[in-house]
N, C-alpha and C positions, 0 to 999 in steps of 0.2 A: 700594930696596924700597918700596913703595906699600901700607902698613899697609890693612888692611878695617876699616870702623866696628867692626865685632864681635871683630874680631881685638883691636884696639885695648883695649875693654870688658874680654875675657877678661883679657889682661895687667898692665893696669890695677887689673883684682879679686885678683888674683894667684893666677888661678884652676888650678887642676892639671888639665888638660885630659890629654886624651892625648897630641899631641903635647908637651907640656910637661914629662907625667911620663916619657915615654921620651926625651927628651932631657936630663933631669937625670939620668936611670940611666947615663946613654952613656959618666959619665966620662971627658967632653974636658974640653978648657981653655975651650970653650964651655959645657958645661954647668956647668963652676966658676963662669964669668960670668953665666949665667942664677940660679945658686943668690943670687950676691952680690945682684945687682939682686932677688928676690924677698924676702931678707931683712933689705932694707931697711923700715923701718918708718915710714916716709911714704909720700906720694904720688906717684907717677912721671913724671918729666918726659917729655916726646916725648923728649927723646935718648933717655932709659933705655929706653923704651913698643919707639924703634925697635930698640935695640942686644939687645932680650930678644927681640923677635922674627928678629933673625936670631941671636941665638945658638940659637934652637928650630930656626932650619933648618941651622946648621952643625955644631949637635949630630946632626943625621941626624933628629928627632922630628919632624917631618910628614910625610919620608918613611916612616917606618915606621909611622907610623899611616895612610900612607894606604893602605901594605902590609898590614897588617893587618886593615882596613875590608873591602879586596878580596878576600882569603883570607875572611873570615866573610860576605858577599855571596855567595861564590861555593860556599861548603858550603853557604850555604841556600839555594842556588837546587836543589845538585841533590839535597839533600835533602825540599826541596819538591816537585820532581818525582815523588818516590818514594812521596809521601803523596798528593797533593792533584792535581787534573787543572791541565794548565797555566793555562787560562783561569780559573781560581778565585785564582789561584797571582798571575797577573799585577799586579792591585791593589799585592799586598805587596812584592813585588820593586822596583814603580816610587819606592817609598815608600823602600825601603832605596837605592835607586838614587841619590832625594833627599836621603837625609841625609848619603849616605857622601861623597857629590862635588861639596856646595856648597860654594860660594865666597864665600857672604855670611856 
């Protein structure tokens, strides 16, 4: 697995992100592992940096945040429609489109 700079950052700050916090809720023996490594109280080596980031995706927490991202995208789009002419609409959609599905 090929950690992202940012990715790296987050885990690092031991920051509760979303996938993070939906993969400590998940109740695996990954998110027991992720819990262990977060409440360490040093600094995190690249093993730990790598071993928390795949415990976040074998807990299931990026997928389900990025399940979730997609389900609230997609209420606002067509609740945006409902209000707002498409071409007014389009700006904010590209916007949510950018945050929900980057990769950096």
């Amino acid at each position: 697995m090929k950690l992202q700079d940012k990715e790296c950052a987050d885990l690092a700050a031991r920051k509760k992100s979303l996938p993070v916090v939906a993969a400590l809720g998940s109740r695996s023996p990954a998110a027991a592992e992720l819990a262990k490594i977060y409440a360490s109280g040093r600094p995190l080596t690249d093993d730990e940096l790598r071993r928390a980031a795949e415990a976040v995706e074998h807990a299931g927490g990026r997928t389900w945040a990025a399940t979730y991202a997609e389900e609230r995208v997609a209420s606002a789009r067509r609740r945006l429609g409902e209000i707002v002419h498409e071409e007014k609409s389009r700006d904010l959609l590209a916007i949510a489109d950018l945050i929900t599905r980057r990769t950096h």
